[in-house]
C-alpha positions as CSV (number, residue, x, y, z in Angstrom):
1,X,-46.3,102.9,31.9
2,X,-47.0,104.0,28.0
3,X,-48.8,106.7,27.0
4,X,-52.1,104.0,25.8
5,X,-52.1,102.7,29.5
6,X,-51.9,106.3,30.5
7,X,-55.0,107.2,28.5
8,X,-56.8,104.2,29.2
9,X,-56.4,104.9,33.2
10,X,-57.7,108.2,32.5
11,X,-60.6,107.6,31.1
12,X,-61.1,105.0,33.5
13,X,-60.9,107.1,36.2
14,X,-63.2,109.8,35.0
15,X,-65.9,107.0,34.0
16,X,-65.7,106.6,37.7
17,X,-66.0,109.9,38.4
18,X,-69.1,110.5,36.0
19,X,-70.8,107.1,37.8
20,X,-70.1,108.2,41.3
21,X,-71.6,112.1,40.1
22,X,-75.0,110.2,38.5
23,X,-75.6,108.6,42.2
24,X,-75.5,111.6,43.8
25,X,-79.1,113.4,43.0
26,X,-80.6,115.4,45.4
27,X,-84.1,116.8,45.5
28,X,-83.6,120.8,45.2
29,X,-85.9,121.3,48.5
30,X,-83.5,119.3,50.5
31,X,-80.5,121.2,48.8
32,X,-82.8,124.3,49.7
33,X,-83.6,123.3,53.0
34,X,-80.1,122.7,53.8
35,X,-79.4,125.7,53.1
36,X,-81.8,127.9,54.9
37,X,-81.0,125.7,58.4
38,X,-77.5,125.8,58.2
39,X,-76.6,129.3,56.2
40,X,-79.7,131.9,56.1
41,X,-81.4,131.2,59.4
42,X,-78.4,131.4,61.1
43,X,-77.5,134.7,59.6
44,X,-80.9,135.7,59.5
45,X,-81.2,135.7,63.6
46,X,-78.6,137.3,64.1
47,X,-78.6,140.3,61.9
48,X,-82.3,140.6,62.5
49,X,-81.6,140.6,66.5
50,X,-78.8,143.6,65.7
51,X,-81.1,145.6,63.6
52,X,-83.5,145.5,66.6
53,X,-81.3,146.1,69.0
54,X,-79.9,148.9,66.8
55,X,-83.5,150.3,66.6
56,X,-84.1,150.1,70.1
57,X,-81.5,151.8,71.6
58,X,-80.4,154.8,68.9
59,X,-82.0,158.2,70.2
60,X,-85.4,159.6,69.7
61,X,-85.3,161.6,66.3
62,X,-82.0,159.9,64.6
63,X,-83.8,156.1,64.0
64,X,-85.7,157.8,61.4
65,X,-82.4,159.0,59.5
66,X,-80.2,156.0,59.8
67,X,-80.7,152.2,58.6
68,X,-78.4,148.8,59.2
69,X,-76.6,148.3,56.1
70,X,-75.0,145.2,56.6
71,X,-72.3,143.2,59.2
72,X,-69.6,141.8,57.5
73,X,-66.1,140.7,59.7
74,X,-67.3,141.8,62.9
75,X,-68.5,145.6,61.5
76,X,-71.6,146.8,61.3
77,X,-71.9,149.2,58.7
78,X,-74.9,152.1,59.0
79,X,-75.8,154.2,56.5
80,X,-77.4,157.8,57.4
81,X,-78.8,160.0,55.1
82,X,-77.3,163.2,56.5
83,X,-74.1,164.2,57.5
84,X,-75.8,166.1,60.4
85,X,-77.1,162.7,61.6
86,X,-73.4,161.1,60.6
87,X,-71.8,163.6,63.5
88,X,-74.8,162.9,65.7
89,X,-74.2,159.3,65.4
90,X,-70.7,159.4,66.1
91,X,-70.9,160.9,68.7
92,X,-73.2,158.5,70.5
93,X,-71.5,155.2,68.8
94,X,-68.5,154.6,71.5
95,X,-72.0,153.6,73.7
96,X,-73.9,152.3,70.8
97,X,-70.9,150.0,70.0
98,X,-71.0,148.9,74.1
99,X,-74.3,148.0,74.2
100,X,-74.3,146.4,71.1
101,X,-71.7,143.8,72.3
102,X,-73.6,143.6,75.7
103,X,-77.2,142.9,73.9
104,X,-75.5,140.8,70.8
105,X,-72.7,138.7,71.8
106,X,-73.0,136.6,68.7
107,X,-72.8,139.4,66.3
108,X,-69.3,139.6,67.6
109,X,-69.3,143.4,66.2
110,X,-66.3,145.2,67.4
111,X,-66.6,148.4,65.1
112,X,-69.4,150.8,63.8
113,X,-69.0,152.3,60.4
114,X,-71.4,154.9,59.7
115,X,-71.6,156.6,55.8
116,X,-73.8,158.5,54.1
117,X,-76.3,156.6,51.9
């Protein structure tokens, strides 16, 4: 093969590519909707289920000092505004961590990480 059949095979190839790019319009509410049922809902239920677990079951007094930060590969990270409430909430997060995995199976959290923030 020469280098003009070379070029001419290229260019026919990303014509076809261009063609085949044209035919593929989507409406941007589908593309959003898509999105919401198969990436943020599903997120969204289960961090939101955590966070009032979380809520639920921290002791009377340290709720008020500590917030869910995020869960990202299987740890939930809290952040506490104290570090009087950071020992405090060690203390108790062997059991939080427990019951955590008892209430939330599909968090699938398997460590706490608590900072100040």
């Amino acid at each position: 093969m020469n280098m003009a059949d070379e070029d001419r095979r290229l260019q026919e190839i990303t014509k076809w590519r261009k063609s085949k790019k044209k035919n593929r319009v989507t409406k941007l509410g589908d593309t959003v909707k898509e999105l919401m049922d198969n990436q943020i809902s599903p997120r969204q239920e289960k961090f939101g289920t955590v966070v009032e677990t979380w809520n639920e079951m921290l002791p009377v007094g340290l709720a008020e000092h500590c917030r869910v930060d995020s869960i990202l590969n299987s740890q939930l990270k809290v952040l506490v505004d104290s570090p009087v409430f950071v020992h405090e909430l060690r203390l108790c997060s062997p059991q939080l961590l427990e019951q955590l995995q008892q209430r939330c199976p599909r968090a699938r959290i398997k460590n706490i990480k608590i900072i100040i923030g």
